[in-house]
C-alpha positions as CSV (number, residue, x, y, z in Angstrom):
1,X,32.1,110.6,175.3
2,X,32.1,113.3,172.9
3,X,29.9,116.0,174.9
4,X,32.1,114.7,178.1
5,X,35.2,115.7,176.2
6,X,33.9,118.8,174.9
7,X,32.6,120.1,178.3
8,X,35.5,119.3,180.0
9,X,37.5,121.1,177.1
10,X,35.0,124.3,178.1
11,X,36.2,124.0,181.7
12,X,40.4,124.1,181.4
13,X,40.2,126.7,178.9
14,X,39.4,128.8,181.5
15,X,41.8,127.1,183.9
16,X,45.0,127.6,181.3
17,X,44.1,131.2,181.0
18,X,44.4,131.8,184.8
19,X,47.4,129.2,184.9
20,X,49.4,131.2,182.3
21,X,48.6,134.3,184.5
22,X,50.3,133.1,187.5
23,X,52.7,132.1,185.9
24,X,53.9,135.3,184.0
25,X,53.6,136.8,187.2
26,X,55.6,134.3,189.4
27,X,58.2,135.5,186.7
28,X,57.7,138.9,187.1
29,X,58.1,138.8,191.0
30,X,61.5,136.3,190.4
């Protein structure tokens, strides 16, 4: 469980970055 956990960890940290990019710019273009 633990390697399952950290690997998926690996994968949204990526996915938050790109998340909290679209979203400061869905703010930007409101």
């Amino acid at each position: 469980m633990r390697v399952n956990v950290s690997s998926i960890n690996q994968i949204e940290q990526p996915i938050i970055k790109d998340n909290s990019k679209t979203i400061a710019q869905t703010i930007e273009e409101s």
